[in-house]
C-alpha positions as CSV (number, residue, x, y, z in Angstrom):
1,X,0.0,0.0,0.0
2,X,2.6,2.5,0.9
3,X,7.0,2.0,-0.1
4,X,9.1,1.3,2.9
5,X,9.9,3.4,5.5
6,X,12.9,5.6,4.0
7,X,15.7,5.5,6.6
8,X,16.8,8.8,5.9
9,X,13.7,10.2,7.7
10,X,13.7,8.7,10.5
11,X,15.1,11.2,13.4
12,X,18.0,10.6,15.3
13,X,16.9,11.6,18.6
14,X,13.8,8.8,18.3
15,X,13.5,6.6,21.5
16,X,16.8,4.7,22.3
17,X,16.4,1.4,20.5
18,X,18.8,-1.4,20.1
19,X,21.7,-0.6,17.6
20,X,21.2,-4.3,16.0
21,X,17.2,-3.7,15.0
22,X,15.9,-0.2,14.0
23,X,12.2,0.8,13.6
24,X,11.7,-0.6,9.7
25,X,13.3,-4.3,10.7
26,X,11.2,-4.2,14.3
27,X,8.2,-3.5,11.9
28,X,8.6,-5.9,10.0
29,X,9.3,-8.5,12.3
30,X,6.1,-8.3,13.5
31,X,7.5,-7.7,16.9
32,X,6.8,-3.8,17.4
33,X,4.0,-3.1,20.2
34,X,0.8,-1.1,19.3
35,X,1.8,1.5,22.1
36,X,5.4,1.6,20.7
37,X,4.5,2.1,16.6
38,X,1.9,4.6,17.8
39,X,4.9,6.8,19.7
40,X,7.0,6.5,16.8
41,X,4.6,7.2,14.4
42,X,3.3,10.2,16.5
43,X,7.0,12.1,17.0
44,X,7.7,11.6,13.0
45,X,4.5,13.8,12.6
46,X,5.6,16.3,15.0
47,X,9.0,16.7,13.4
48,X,7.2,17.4,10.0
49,X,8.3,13.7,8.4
50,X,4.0,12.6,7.7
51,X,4.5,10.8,5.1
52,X,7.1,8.6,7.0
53,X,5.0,8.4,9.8
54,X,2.6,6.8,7.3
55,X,4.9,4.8,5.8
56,X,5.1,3.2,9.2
57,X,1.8,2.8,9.8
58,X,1.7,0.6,6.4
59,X,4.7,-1.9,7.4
60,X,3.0,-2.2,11.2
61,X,-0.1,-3.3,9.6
62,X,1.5,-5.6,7.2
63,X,3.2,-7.6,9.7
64,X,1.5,-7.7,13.1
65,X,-2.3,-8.9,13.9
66,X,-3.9,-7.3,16.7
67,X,-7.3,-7.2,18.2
68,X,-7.5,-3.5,17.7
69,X,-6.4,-3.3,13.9
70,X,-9.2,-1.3,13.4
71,X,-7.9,1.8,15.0
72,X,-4.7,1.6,13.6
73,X,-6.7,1.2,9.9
74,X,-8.4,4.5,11.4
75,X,-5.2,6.1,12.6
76,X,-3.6,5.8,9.1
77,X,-6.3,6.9,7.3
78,X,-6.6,10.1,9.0
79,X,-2.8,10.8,8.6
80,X,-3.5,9.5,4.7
81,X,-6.4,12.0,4.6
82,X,-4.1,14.8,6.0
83,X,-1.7,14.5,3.5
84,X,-4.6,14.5,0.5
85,X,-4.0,11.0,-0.5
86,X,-7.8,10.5,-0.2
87,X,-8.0,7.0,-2.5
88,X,-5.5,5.5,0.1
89,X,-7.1,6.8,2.8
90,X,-10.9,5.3,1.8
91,X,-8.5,1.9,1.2
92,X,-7.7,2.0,5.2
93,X,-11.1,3.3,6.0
94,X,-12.9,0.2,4.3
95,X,-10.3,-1.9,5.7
96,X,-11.3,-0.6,9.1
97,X,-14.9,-0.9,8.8
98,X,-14.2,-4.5,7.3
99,X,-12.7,-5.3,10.8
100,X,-15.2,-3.0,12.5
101,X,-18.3,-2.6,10.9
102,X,-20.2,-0.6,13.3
103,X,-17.3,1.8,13.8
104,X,-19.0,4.8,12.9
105,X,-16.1,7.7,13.0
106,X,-14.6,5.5,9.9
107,X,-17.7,5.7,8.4
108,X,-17.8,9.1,8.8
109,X,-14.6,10.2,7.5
110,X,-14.8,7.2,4.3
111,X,-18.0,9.6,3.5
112,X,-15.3,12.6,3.4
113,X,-12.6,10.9,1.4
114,X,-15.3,9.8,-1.6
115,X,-16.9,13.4,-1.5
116,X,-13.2,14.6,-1.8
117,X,-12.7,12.5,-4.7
118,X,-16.1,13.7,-6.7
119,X,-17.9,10.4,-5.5
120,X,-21.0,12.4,-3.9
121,X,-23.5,9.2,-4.4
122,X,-21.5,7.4,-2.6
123,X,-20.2,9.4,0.4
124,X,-24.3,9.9,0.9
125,X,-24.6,6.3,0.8
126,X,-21.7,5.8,3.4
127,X,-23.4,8.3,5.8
128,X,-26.9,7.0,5.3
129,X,-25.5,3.7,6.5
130,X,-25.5,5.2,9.7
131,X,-28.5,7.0,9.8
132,X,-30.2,3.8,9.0
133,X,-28.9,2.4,12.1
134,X,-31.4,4.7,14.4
135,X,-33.8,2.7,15.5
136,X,-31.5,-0.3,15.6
137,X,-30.4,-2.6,19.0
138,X,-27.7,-1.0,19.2
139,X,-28.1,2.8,18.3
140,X,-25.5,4.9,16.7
141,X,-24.2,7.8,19.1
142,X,-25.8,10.8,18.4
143,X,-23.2,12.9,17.6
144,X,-21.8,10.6,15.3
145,X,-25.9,10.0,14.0
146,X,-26.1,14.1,13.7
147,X,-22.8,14.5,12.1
148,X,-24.0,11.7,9.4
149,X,-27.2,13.7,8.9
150,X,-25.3,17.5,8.6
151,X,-22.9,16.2,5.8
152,X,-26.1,14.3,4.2
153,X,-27.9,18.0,4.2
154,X,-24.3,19.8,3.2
155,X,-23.5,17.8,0.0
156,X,-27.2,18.3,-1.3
157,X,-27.0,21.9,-0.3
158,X,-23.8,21.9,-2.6
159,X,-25.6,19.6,-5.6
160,X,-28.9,22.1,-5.0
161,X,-30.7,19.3,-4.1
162,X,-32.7,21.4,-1.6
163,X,-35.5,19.3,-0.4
164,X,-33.5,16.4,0.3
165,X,-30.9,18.5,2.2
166,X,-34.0,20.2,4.2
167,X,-35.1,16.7,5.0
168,X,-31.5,15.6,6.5
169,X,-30.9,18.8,8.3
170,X,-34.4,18.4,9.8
171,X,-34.3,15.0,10.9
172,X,-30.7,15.9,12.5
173,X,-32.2,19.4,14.3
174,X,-34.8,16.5,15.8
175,X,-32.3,14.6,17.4
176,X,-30.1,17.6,18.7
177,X,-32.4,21.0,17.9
178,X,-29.3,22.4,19.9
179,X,-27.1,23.0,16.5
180,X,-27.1,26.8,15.6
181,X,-24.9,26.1,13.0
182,X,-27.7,23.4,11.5
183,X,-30.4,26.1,11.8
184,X,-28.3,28.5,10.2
185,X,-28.1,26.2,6.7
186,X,-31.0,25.1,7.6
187,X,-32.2,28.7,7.3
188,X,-30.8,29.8,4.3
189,X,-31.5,26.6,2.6
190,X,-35.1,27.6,2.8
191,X,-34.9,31.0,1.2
192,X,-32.9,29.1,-1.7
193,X,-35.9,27.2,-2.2
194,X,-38.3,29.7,-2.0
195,X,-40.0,27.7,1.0
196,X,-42.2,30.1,2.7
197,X,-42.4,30.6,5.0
198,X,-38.5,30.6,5.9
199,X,-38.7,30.2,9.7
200,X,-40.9,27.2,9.4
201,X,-41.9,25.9,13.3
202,X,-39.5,23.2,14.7
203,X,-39.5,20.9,17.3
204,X,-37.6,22.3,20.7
205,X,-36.6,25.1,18.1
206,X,-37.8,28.6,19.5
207,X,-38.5,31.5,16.4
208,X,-35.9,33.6,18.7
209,X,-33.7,30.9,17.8
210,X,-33.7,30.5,14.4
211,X,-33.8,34.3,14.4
212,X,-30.2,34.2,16.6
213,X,-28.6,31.2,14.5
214,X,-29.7,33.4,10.8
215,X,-26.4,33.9,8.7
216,X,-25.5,37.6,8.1
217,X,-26.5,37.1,4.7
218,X,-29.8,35.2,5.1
219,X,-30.4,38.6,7.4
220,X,-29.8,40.6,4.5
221,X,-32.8,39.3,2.4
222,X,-35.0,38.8,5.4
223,X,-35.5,42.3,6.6
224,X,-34.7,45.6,6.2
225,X,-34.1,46.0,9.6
226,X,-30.8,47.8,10.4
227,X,-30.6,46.6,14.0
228,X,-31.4,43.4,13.4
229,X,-29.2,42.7,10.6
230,X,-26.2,44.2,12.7
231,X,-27.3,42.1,15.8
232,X,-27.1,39.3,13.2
233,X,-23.5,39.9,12.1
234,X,-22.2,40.3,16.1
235,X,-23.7,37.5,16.6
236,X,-22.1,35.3,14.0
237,X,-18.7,37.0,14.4
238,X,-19.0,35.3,18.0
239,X,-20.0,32.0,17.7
240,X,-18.0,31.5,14.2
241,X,-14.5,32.7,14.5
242,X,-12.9,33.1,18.0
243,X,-10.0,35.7,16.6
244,X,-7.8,37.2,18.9
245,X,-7.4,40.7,17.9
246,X,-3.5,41.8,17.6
247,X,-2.0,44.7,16.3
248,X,1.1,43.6,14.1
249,X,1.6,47.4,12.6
250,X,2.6,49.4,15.2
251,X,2.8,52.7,13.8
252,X,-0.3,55.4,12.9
253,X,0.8,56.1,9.1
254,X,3.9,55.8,6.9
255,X,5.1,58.3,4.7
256,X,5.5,56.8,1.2
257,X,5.3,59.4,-2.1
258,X,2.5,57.5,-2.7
259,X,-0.3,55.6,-0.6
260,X,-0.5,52.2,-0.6
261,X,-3.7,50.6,-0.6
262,X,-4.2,47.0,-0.3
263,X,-6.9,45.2,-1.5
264,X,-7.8,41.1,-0.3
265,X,-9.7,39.2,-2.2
266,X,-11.1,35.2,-3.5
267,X,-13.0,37.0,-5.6
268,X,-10.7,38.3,-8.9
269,X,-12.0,36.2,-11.6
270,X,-15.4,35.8,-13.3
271,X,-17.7,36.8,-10.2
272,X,-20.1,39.7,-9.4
273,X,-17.8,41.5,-7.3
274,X,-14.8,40.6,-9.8
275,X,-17.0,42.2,-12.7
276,X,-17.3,45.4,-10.9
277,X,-13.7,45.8,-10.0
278,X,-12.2,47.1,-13.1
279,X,-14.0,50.3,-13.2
280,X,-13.7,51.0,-9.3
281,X,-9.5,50.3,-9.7
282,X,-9.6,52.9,-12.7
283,X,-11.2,55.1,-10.6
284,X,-7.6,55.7,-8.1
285,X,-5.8,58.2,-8.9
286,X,-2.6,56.5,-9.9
287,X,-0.6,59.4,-9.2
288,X,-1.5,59.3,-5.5
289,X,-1.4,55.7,-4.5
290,X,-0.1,52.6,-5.3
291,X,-2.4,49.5,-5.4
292,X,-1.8,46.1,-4.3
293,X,-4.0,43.2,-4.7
294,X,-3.2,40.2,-1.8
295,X,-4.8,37.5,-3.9
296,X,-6.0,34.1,-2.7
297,X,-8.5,33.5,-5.9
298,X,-9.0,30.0,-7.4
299,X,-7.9,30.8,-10.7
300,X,-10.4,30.4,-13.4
301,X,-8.0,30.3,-16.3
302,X,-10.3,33.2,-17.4
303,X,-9.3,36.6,-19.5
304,X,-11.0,38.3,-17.0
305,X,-8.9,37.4,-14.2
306,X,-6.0,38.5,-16.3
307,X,-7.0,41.7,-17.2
308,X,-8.2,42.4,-13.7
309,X,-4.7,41.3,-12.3
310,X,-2.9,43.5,-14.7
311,X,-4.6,46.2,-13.5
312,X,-3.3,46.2,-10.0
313,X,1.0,47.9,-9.7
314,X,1.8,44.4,-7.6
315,X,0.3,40.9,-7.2
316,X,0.9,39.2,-4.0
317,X,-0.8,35.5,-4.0
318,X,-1.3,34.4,-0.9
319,X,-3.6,31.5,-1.2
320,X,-0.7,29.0,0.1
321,X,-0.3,31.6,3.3
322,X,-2.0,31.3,6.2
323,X,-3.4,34.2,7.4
324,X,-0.5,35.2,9.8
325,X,2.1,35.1,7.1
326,X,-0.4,36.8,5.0
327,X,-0.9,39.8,7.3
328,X,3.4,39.6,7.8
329,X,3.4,39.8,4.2
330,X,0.8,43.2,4.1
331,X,3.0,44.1,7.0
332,X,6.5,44.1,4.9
333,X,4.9,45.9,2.1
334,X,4.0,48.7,4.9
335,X,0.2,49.0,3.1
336,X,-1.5,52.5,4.4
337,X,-4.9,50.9,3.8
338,X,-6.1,47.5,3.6
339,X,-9.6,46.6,1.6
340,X,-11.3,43.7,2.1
341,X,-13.6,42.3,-0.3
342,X,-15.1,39.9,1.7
343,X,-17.2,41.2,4.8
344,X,-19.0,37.9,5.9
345,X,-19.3,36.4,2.5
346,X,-17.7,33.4,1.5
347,X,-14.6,32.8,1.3
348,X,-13.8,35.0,4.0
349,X,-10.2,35.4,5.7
350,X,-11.0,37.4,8.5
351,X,-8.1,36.3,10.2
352,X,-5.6,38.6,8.5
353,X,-7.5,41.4,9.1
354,X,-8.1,40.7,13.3
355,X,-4.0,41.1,13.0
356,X,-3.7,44.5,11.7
357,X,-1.4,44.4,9.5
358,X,-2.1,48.0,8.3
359,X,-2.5,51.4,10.2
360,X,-6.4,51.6,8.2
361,X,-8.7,48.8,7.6
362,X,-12.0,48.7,5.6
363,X,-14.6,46.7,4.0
364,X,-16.3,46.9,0.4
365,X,-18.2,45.1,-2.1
366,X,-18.5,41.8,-0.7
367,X,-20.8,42.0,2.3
368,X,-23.5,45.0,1.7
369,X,-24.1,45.4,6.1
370,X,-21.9,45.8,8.9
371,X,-19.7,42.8,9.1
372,X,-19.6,43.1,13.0
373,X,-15.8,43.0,12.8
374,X,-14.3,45.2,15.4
375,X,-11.1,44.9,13.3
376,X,-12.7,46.8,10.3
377,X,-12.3,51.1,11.1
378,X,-14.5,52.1,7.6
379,X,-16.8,50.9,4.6
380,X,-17.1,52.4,1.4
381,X,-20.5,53.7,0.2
382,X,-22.4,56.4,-0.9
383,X,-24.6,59.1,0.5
384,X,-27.8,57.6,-0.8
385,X,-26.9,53.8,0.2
386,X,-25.7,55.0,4.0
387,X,-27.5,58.4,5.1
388,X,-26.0,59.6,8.0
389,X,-29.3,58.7,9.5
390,X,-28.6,54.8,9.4
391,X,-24.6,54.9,10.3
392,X,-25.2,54.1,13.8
393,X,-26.4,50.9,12.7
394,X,-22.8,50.2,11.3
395,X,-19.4,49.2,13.2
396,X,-17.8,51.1,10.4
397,X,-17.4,54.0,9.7
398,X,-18.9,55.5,6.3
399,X,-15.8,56.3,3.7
400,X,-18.1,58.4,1.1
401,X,-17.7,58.3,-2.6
402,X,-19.4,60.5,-5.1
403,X,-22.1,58.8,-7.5
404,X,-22.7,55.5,-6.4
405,X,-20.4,52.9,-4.4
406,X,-21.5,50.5,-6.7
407,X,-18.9,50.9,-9.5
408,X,-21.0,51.2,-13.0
409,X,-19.0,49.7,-15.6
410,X,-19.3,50.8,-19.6
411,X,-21.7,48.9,-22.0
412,X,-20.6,45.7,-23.5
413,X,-20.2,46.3,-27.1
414,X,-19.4,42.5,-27.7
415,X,-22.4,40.6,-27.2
416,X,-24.0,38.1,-29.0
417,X,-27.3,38.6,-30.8
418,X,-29.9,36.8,-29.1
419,X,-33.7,37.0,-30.3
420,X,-37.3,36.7,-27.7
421,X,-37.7,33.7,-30.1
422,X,-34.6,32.5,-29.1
423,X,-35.3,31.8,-25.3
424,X,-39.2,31.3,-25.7
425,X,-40.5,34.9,-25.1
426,X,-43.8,36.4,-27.3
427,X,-42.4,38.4,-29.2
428,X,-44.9,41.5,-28.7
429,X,-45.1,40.6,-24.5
430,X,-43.8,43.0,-22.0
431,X,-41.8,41.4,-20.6
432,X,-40.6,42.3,-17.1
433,X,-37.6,40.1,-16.1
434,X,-35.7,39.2,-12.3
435,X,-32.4,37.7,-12.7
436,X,-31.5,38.0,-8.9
437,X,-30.0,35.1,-6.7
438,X,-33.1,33.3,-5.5
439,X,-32.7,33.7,-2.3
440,X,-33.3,37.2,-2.4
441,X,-36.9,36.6,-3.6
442,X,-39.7,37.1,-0.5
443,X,-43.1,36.2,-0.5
444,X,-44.1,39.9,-0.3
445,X,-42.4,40.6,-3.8
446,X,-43.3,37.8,-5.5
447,X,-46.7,38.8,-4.3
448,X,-46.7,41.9,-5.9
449,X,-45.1,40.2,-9.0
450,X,-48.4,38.2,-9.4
451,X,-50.5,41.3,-9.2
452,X,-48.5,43.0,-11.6
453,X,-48.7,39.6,-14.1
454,X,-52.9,40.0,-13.4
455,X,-53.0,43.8,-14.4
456,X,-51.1,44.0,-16.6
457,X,-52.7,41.7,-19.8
458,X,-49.7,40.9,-22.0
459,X,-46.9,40.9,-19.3
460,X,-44.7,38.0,-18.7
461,X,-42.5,37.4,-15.9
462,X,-38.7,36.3,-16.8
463,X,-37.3,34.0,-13.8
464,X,-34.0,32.0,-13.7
465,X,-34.0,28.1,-13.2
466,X,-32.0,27.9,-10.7
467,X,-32.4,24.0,-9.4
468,X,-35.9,22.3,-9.7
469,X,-37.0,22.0,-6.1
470,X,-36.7,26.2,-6.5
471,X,-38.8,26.6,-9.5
472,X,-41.2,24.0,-8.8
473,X,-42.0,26.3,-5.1
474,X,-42.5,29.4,-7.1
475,X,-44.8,27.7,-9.8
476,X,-46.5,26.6,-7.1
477,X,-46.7,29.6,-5.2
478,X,-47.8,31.3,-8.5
479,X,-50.9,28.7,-8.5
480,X,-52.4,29.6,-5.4
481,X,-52.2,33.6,-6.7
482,X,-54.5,31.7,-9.3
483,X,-51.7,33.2,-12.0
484,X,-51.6,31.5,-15.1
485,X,-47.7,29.7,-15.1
486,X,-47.8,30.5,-19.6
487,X,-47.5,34.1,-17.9
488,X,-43.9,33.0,-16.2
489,X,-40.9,31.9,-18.1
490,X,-38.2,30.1,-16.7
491,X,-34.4,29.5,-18.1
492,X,-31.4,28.7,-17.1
493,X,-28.2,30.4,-16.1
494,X,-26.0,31.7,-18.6
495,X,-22.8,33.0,-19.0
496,X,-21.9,36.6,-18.5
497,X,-21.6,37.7,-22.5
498,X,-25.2,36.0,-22.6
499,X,-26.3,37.0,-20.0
500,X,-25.7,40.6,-21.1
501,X,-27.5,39.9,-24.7
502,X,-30.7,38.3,-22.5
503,X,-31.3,41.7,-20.1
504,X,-32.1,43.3,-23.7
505,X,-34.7,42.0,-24.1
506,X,-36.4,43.0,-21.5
507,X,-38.6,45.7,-21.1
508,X,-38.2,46.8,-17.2
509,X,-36.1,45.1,-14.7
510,X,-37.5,44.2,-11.3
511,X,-35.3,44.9,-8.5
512,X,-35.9,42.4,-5.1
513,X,-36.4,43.9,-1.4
514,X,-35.0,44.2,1.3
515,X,-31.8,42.6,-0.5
516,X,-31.5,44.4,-4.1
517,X,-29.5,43.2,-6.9
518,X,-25.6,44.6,-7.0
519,X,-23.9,43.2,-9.8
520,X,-26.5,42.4,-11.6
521,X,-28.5,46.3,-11.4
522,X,-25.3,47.0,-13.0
523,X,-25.5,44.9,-15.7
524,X,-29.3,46.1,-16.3
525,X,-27.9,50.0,-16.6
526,X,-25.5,49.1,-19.3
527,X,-28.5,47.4,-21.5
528,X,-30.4,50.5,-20.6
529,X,-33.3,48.5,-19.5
530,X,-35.0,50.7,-16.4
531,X,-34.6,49.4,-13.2
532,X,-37.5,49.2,-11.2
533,X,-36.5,49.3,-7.3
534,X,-38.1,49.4,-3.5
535,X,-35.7,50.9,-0.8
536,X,-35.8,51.1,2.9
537,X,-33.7,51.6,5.7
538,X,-30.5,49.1,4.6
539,X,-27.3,49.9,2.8
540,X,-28.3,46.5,1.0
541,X,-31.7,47.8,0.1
542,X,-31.0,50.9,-1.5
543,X,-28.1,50.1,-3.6
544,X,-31.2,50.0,-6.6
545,X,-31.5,53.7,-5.4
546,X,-28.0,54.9,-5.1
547,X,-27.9,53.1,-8.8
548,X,-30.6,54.8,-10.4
549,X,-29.7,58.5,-8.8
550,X,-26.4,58.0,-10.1
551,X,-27.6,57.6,-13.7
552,X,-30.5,60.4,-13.4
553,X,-33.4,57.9,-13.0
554,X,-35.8,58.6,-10.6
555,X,-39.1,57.3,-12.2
556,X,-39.1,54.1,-11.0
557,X,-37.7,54.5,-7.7
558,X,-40.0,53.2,-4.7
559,X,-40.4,53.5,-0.8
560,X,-42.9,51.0,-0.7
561,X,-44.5,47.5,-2.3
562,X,-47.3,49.7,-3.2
563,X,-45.5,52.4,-5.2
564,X,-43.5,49.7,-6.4
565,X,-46.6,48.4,-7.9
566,X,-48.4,51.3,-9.8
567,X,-45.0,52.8,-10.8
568,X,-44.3,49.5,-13.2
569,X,-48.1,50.0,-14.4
570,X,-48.1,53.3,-14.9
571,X,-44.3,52.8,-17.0
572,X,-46.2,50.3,-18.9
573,X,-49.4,52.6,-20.2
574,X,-47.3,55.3,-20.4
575,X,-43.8,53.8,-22.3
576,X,-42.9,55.1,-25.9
577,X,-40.1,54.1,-27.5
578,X,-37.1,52.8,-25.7
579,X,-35.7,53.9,-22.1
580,X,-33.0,56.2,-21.6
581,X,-30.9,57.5,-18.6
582,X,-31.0,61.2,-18.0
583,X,-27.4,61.4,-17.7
584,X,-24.4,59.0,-17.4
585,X,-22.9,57.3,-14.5
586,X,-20.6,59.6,-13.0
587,X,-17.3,58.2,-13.0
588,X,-16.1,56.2,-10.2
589,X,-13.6,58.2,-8.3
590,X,-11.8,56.8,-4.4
591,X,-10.3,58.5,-2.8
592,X,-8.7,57.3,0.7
């Protein structure tokens, strides 16, 4: 299974052993204790040799029986899983359970190593094993029952297989409601699938609860609720990451001929905050500061990345960094200001930021609320996203551009020709369309939706089909408006370039509430398709607003559902000819 224990790793200063029989003859002898290969194999991992302490582990278990093989089978495994040799390691796994068939932890971790290798149907069936145990004589432990039932949930989460992953997080929340982290999935797996309504009663599970254990950026599309969503992102912050704050740049500012400003991303490559980059880093003033990017992106292999990476003056990747040696690095550069493009979204690396590695930190783009962070000392927005009136709802402090914070990017003069024929749409329909993330769909706009399909005769609503159990929910929330489904179209995602060429042929956009579309309003403004939008009381619910009053449109700009309503009517009886702006987007200009 593994080659033999190279002698040339093995340390010097091991336990004394006899000069005439060293650890690989022992091993193979078949005379080493349990207790004995176990030391050994332990202080090779804590001298950095793992792959000799594995090595070990191989030759013990070719050569020696013992009544507790299975643990060593475990043991290896693990160490095999460690070093990412995960076919190996589901080798020693099934030869553990073989020896041990009710060991559950094995089970558990032989579900990891098949996910790990792209065998999902599998890994499911692994874990199910255990979960069909329940009721059995002898009961799997709960934990080990619970943690069967929480990967179960997360891998359909992953495939968008949401009602099976509801049904395994729920069946785990009813053994052990006592799993914020569950109820937090469990939570946002819900508004993925359009399940209303999204804090569905639970056994033993209080609604203060769920409320408590809501993701920062379930919160976002749930209300428009300022305190509430910042009570949502303390609370998180808390239970999730445990960082010890430390201040690794010790001095107040450094006097460079230019500023340095850092910026930290996952995100530079084909994604809505990477889209909007290029016109926000065009918008420094070149002769005033010098920008870094501290990259930890999975490389798409895309032109986009590589445009967007030539546009920064250096390139740091620090994806193989952890976050100390990442913030050592932002250190040695002496960066004036760091930007992170995170918040609480995913891919996160909050760690670097709770060790200051700069004299300023700040947030953008990636998380539209206060990321609870003490760590964080501004966020950049805009005077119509963040009134003064609503910064006392934020941790940060507001760092003000002119025009809007979202960075409006030029039309796409490149895009391929695509007809209403093309993607099923009547071709004399107006068509209203709403590309945003699903999630971000509520039952009080969709409501207003179906009114909007009833008075208005030849309207059709343009959804995306996102996953089935999604688009199945909203036709059947459509049936009991008593709207006809010919009225609602459904396709698929699409890349960006087609993407673009689709928003054409629409005749209004419809923004959602409380969580409005970012990225995506952007992409609407440079087809010129107006952009109908509710705000409230949330940076995240008036970026449609901060949008539209950057580009000179305040026609379809609502406080309420109502407005919303008989503004799109209204546009309707009274539209001639095509939509237009005012005025341009006034150019995106930061200054720090």
């Amino acid at each position: 299974m593994n080659a033999p224990l190279p002698m040339n790793l093995i340390p010097t200063n091991i336990a004394a052993m006899d000069t005439e029989l060293d650890i690989v003859a022992l091993a193979r002898s078949g005379g080493m204790a349990l207790a004995a290969m176990v030391s050994h194999a332990e202080q090779l991992q804590r001298d950095g040799h793992a792959q000799a302490a594995s090595n070990l582990y191989a030759l013990w278990l070719a050569h020696h029986e013992d009544p507790r093989k299975h643990l060593v089978w475990f043991n290896h495994g693990s160490l095999l899983q460690q070093l990412g040799q995960s076919a190996q390691a589901q080798q020693a796994y099934e030869q553990a359970l073989a020896l041990s068939p009710d060991f559950a932890q094995a089970r558990i971790n032989l579900g990891l190593v098949l996910e790990k290798q792209g065998h999902t149907a599998q890994a499911i069936a692994a874990w199910a094993h255990l979960t069909g145990q329940r009721y059995a004589k002898d009961p799997v432990d709960t934990d080990m029952l619970t943690a069967a039932l929480n990967h179960i949930g997360r891998v359909h989460e992953n495939n968008r297989d949401y009602r099976q992953a509801l049904e395994a997080l729920e069946h785990s929340l009813l053994i052990n409601p006592k799993q914020a982290g569950v109820i937090q999935h469990w939570v946002h797996i819900r508004q993925k699938a359009c399940e209303w309504p999204v804090y569905k009663p639970l056994p033993g599970i209080s609604k203060n609860e769920m409320i408590m254990a809501t993701s920062p950026l379930a919160m976002l599309a749930l209300t428009d609720d300022p305190l509430l969503q910042l009570l949502s992102a303390h609370a998180f912050v808390a239970r999730t990451y445990g960082l010890k704050e430390e201040r690794l740049c010790k001095v107040k500012q450094y006097h460079h001929p230019k500023k340095r400003i850092g910026f930290a991303s996952g995100d530079l490559r084909e994604h809505a905050v990477g889209f909007l980059l290029p016109t926000m880093l065009q918008g420094i003033d070149r002769e005033l500061y010098e920008v870094y990017a501290y990259d930890f992106t999975m490389d798409d292999g895309s032109e986009h990345r590589k445009k967007l990476l030539g546009m920064f003056d250096h390139v740091r990747l620090v994806h193989t960094l952890t976050d100390r040696q990442a913030a050592e690095r932002i250190l040695e550069d002496e960066i004036d200001v760091m930007v992170d493009l995170h918040g609480l979204s995913a891919g996160a690396r909050p760690g670097i930021f709770a060790l200051h590695p700069a004299p300023r930190q700040g947030t953008y783009l990636g998380f539209i609320g206060s990321t609870g962070m003490p760590w964080f000392d501004f966020v950049i927005t805009d005077r119509h996203a963040l009134p003064p009136e609503y910064t006392e709802y934020f941790m940060e402090k507001p760092l003000y551009v002119e025009g809007s914070f979202i960075p409006l990017t030029p039309p796409d003069e490149k895009l391929p020709v695509v007809t209403r024929a093309d993607v099923g749409l009547p071709e004399d329909a107006f068509v209203m369309g709403a590309f945003g993330n699903v999630y971000k769909i509520t039952p009080e706009m969709f409501g207003v939706w179906m009114k909007l399909l009833k008075e208005i005769p030849d309207s059709v609503l343009w959804l995306i089909d996102d996953n089935p159990t999604t688009t199945e929910n909203l036709k059947n929330h459509a049936r009991l408006a008593n709207v006809d489904l010919s009225k609602i179209k459904f396709t698929a995602r699409t890349g960006h370039s087609e993407f673009n060429a689709r928003l054409k042929l629409c005749d209004v956009f419809l923004d959602t509430f409380p969580y409005n579309c970012g990225s995506t309003s952007n992409d609407v403004i440079r087809a010129k398709i107006p952009l109908a939008t509710q705000y409230g009381r949330t940076m995240v619910s008036r970026m449609g607003l901060s949008i539209s009053k950057s580009c000179g449109s305040n026609n379809l700009i609502s406080v309420n559902a109502d407005e919303y309503f008989e503004k799109i009517v209204n546009f309707k009886i009274n539209k001639i000819g095509k939509f237009n702006y005012s005025k341009p987007a006034a150019g995106f200009k930061l200054s720090f």
